[in-house]
C-alpha positions as CSV (number, residue, x, y, z in Angstrom):
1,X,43.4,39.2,-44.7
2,X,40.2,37.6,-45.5
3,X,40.9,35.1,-48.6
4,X,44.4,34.2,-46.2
5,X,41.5,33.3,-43.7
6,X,39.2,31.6,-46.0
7,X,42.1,29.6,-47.6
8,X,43.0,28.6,-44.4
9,X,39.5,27.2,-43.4
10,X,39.2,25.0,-46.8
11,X,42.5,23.7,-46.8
12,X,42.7,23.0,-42.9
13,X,45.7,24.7,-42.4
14,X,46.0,27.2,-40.1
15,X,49.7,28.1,-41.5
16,X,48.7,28.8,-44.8
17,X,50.3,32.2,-46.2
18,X,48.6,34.6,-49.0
19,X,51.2,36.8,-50.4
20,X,49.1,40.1,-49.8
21,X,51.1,42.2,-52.4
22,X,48.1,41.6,-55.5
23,X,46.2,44.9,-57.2
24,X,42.8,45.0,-57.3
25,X,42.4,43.8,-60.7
26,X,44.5,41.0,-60.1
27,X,42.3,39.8,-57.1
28,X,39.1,40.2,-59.4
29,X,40.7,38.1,-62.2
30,X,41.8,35.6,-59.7
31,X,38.8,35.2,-57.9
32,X,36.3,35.4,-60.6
33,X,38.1,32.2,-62.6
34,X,38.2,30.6,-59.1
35,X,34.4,31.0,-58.7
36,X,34.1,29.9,-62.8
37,X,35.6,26.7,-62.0
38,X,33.7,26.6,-58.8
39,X,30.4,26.1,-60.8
40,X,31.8,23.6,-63.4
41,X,32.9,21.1,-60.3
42,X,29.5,21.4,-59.2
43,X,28.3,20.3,-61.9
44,X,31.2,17.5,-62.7
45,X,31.6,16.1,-59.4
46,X,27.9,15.0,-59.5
47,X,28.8,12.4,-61.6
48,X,31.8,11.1,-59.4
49,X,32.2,8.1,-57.7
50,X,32.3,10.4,-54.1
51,X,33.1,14.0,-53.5
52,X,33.7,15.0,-50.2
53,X,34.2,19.0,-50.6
54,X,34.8,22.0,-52.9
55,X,36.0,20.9,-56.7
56,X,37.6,23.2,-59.2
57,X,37.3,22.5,-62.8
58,X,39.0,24.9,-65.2
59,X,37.4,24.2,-69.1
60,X,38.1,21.3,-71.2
61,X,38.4,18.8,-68.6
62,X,37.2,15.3,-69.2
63,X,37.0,12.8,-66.9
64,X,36.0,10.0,-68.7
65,X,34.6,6.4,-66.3
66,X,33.6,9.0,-63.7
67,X,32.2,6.8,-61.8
68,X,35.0,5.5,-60.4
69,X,36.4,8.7,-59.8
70,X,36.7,9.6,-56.4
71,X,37.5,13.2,-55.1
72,X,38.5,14.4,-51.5
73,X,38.3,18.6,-50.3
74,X,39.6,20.7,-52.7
75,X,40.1,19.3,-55.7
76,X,41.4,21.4,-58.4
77,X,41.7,20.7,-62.1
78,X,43.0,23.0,-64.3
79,X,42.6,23.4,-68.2
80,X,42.9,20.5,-70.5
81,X,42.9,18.0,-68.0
82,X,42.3,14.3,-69.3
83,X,41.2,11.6,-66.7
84,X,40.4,8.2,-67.8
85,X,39.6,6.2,-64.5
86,X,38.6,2.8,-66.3
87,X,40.2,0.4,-63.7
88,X,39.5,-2.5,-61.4
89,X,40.5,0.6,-58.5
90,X,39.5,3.2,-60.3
91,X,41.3,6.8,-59.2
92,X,41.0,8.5,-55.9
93,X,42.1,11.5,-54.9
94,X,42.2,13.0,-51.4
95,X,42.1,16.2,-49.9
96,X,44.3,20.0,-51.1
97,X,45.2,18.1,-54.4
98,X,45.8,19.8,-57.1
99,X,46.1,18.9,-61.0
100,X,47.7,21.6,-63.5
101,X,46.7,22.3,-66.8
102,X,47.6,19.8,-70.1
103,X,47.6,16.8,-67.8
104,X,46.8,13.3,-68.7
105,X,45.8,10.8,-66.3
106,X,44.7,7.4,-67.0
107,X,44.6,4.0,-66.1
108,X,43.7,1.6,-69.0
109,X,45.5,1.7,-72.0
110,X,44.5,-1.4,-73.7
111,X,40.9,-1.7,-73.7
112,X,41.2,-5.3,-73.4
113,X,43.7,-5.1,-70.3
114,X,41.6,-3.5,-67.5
115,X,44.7,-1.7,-65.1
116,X,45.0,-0.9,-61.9
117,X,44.2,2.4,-60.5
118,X,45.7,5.7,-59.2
119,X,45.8,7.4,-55.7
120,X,47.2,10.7,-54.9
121,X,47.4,11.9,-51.1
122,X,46.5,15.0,-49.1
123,X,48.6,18.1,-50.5
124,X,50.1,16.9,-53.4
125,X,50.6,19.6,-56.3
126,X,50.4,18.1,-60.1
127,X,52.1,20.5,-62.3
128,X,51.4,21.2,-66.1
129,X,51.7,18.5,-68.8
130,X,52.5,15.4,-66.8
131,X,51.4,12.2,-67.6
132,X,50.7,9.2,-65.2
133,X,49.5,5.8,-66.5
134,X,48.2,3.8,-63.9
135,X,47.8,0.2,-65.5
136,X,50.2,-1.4,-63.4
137,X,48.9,0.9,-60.1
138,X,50.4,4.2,-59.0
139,X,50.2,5.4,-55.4
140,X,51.3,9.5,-54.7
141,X,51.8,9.9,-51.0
142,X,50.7,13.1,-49.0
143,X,52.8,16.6,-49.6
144,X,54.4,15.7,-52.6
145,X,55.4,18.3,-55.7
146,X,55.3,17.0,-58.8
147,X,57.3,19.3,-61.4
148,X,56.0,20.2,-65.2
149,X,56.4,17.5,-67.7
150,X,56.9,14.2,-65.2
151,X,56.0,10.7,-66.9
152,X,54.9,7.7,-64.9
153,X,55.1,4.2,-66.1
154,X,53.5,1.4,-64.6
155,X,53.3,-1.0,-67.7
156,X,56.2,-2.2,-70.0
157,X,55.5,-4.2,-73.2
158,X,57.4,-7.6,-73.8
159,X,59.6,-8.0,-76.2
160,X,61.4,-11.0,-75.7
161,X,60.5,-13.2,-78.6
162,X,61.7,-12.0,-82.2
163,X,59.1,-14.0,-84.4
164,X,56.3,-12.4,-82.9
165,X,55.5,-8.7,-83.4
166,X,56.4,-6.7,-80.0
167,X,52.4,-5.1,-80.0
168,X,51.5,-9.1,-79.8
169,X,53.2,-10.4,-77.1
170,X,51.8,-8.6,-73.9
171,X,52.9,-6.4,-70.9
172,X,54.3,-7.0,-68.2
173,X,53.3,-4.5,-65.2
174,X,54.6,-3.6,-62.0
175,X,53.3,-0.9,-60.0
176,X,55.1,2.9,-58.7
177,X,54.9,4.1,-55.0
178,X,56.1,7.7,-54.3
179,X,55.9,8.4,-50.7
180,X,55.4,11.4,-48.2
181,X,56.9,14.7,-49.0
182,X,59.4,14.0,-51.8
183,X,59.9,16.6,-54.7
184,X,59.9,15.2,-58.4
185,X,61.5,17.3,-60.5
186,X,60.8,18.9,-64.2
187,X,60.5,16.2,-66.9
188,X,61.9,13.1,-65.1
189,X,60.3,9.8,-66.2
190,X,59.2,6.9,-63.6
191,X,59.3,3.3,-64.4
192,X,57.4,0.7,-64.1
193,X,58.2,-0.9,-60.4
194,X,59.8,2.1,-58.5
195,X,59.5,2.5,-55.3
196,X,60.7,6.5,-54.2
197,X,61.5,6.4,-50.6
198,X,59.8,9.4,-48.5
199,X,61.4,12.8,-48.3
200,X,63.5,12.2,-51.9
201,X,64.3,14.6,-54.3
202,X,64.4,13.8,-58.0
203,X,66.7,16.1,-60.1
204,X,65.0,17.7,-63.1
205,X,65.5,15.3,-66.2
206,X,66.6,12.4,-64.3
207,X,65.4,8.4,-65.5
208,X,64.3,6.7,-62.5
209,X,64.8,2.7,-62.9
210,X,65.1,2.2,-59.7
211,X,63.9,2.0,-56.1
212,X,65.7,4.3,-53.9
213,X,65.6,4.8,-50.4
214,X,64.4,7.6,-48.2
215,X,65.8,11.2,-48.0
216,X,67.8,10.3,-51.4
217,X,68.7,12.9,-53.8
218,X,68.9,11.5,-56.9
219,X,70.2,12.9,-60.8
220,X,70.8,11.5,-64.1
221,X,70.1,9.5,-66.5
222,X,69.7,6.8,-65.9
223,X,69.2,8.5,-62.3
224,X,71.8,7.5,-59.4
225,X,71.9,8.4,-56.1
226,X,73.8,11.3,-55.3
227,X,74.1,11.7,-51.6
228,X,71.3,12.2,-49.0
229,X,69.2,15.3,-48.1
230,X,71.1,15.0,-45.0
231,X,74.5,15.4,-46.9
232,X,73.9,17.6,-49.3
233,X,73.0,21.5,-49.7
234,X,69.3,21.6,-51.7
235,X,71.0,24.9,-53.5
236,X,73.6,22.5,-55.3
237,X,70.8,20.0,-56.7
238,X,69.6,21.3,-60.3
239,X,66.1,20.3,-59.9
């Protein structure tokens, strides 16, 4: 099929499967919002830091410090995404990434404490309405799903001393790694200084306070680990 083949040659992939099983009208609507978002990131990425292929930009976006945006092949931005990329590393993006409607991305909070920085690898998949705050650093490997709702901390505020008012006495940050090819579930929330080993997978709802190794599966709250992928039937994990 032709879009199978024209998919394939801007994502790279010669694997890549279209489910041919779409009516006429379905194609039409599909392709002509495709091509609608085509001409917006033409427009947008001009203003970015780098842009190294196609980006997709649905309406409403703002990416705000775009300058220190940087964008790989493929980019795609859905609806209502917010991007604040004020940072001493600003946020870079690399190729077949793509960022779901209702998102919010940023990586200052504070205007007076300048964070970090964001990067998200090859392949990864942001679904709708997650947030990642990038003042402490956040670093998304290659391949990785992240689910609808996901929260990523990389910032804490100090609260240690009880004659001064907790929104006076600083943060303390610590940054999030999630490596190659893990799955983060619906709604589970990351914490500032966790490290997720590659190939995990995060049960839906789950708290994350910890590092876990590779090939964990891991549920709860606040999240344990279960067993390993290599132990353990994906069909039993409620993700």
């Amino acid at each position: 099929m032709l879009i199978e083949k024209i998919i394939r040659k801007l994502k790279g992939n010669p694997d890549y499967k279209w489910e041919n099983s779409y009516s006429l009208k379905e194609l039409f609507v599909i392709l002509s919002g495709r091509f609608s978002q085509l001409l917006r990131g033409a427009w947008g990425k001009m203003f970015f830091k780098s842009s190294h292929g196609l980006v997709f930009m649905g309406s409403n976006v703002v990416i705000k410090h775009a300058y220190l945006f940087s964008a790989g092949t493929n980019l795609i931005l859905e609806d209502n995404v917010y991007v604040n990329a004020l940072s001493f590393d600003g946020i870079n993006i690399k190729n077949n990434v793509s960022i779901a409607r209702n998102c919010t991305i940023i990586c200052t909070g504070v205007i007076s404490q300048k964070g970090k920085g964001i990067t998200i690898g090859d392949n990864s998949g942001i679904n709708a309405g997650t947030y990642l705050a990038g003042q402490g650093g956040i670093e998304i490997g290659d391949n990785v799903i992240i689910g609808p709702g996901v929260k990523i901390f990389s910032e804490n505020h100090n609260f240690s001393d009880l004659h001064v008012n907790i929104k006076d006495q600083g943060v303390s940050r610590s940054g999030v790694s999630i490596k190659n090819n893990c799955w983060i579930g619906a709604g589970v929330t990351i914490l500032a200084g966790v490290t997720i080993g590659e190939g995990c997978v995060i049960a839906a709802g789950s708290i994350v306070t910890k590092s876990v190794a590779a090939n964990s599966v891991v549920a709860g709250v606040p999240g344990r680990v279960l067993k390993s992928r290599k132990e353990l039937n994906s069909r039993d994990i409620p993700v």
